[in-house]
C-alpha positions as CSV (number, residue, x, y, z in Angstrom):
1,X,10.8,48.3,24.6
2,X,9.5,44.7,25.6
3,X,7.4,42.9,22.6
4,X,4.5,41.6,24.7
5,X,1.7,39.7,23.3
6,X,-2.3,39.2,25.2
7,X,-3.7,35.8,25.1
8,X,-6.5,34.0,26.8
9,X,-7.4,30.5,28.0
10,X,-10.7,29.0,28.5
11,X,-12.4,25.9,30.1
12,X,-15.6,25.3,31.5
13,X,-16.3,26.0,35.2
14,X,-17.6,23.5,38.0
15,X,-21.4,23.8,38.7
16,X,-22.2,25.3,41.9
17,X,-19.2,28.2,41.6
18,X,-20.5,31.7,42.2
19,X,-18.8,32.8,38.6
20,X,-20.9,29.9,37.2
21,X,-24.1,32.4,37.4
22,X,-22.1,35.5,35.5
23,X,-19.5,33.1,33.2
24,X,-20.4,29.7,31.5
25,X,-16.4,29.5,31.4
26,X,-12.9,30.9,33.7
27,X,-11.2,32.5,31.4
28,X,-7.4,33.8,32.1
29,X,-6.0,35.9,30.3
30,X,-2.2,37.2,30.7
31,X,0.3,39.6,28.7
32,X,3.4,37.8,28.3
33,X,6.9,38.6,26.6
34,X,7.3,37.4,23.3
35,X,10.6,36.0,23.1
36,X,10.8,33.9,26.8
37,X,6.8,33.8,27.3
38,X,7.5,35.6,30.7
39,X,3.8,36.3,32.0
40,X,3.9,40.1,32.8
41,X,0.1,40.2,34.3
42,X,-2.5,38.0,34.7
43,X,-6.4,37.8,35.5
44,X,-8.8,35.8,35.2
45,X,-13.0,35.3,35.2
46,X,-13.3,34.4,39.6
47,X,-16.3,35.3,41.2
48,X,-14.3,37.8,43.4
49,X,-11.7,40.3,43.2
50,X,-9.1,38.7,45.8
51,X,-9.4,35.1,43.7
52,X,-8.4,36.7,40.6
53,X,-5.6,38.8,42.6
54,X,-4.4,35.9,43.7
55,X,-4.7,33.8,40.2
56,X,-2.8,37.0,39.0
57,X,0.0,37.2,41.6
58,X,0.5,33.2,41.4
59,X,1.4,33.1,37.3
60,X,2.9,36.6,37.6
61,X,7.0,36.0,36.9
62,X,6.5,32.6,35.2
63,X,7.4,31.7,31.6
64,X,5.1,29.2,29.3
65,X,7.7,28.9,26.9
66,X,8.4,25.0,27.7
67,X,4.6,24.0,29.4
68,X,2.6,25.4,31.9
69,X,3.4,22.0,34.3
70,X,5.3,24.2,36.7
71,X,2.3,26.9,36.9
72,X,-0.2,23.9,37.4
73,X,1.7,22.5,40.0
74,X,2.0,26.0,41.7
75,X,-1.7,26.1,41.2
76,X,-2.5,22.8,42.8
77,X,0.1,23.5,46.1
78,X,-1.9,26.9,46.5
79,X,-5.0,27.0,45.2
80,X,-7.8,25.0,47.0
81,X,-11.0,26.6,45.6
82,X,-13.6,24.7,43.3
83,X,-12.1,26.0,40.1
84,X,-8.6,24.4,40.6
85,X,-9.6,21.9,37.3
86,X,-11.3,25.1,35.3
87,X,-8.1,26.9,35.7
88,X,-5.6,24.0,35.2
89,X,-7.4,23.4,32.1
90,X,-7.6,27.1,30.9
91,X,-3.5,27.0,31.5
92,X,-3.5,24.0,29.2
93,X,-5.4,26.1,26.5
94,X,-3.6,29.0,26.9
95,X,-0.2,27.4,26.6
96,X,-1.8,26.0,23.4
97,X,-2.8,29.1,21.9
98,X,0.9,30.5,22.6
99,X,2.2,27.7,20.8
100,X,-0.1,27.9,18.0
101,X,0.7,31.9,17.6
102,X,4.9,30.6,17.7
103,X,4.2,28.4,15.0
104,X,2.6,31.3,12.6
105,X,5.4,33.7,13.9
C-alpha cells in the first residue's frame, strides 16, 4: 500500500473573485505520496466546480519533492483567471508545510 499524506495551502484571494464572498482565502489541498511527494489528487477553494477540476487535473501527477517552480509555471501557462497569484502563493505554502512535516519525519 502507498503511504500518502493530506496537506493544505493557503493565501489570500484577490477582491472582486466570486470565492471572495464564501472564502477570505483559496485553499488547495492535495494527497501526495510520502516518499517522492507525487500529488495523487488535488482541489482547491474556486468559486466553481470546473476551476477546481481543472486546478485538480493541472497538479495531478506532479511531485513537490524539489519546489513547486514547475507546478507554478504550469499554473501560469494555463491558468488565466484572477486567482493565478492566490494559488501560486498557496503552492508556495503548501510546499512549505511538506517540507516542514519532512523535517519532523
Amino acid at each position: 500500500m502507498v503511504e500518502t499524506m493530506f496537506i493544505a495551502g493557503h493565501s489570500r484571494l484577490p477582491a472582486g473573485m466570486a470565492a471572495k464572498n464564501v472564502y477570505e482565502t483559496l485553499t488547495i489541498t492535495v494527497e501526495l505520496e510520502k516518499k517522492y511527494g507525487v500529488i495523487l489528487e488535488a482541489s482547491c477553494t474556486l468559486a466553481t466546480e470546473h476551476g477546481r477540476d481543472y486546478i485538480g487535473r493541472l497538479l495531478r501527477g506532479s511531485s513537490i519533492l524539489h519546489g513547486v517552480e514547475e507546478l507554478i509555471e504550469i499554473v501560469k501557462k494555463n491558468y488565466y483567471g484572477k486567482a493565478t497569484n492566490a494559488i501560486i502563493a498557496a503552492l508556495s505554502d503548501l510546499h512549505y508545510q511538506f517540507q516542514q512535516i519532512k523535517l519532523k519525519s
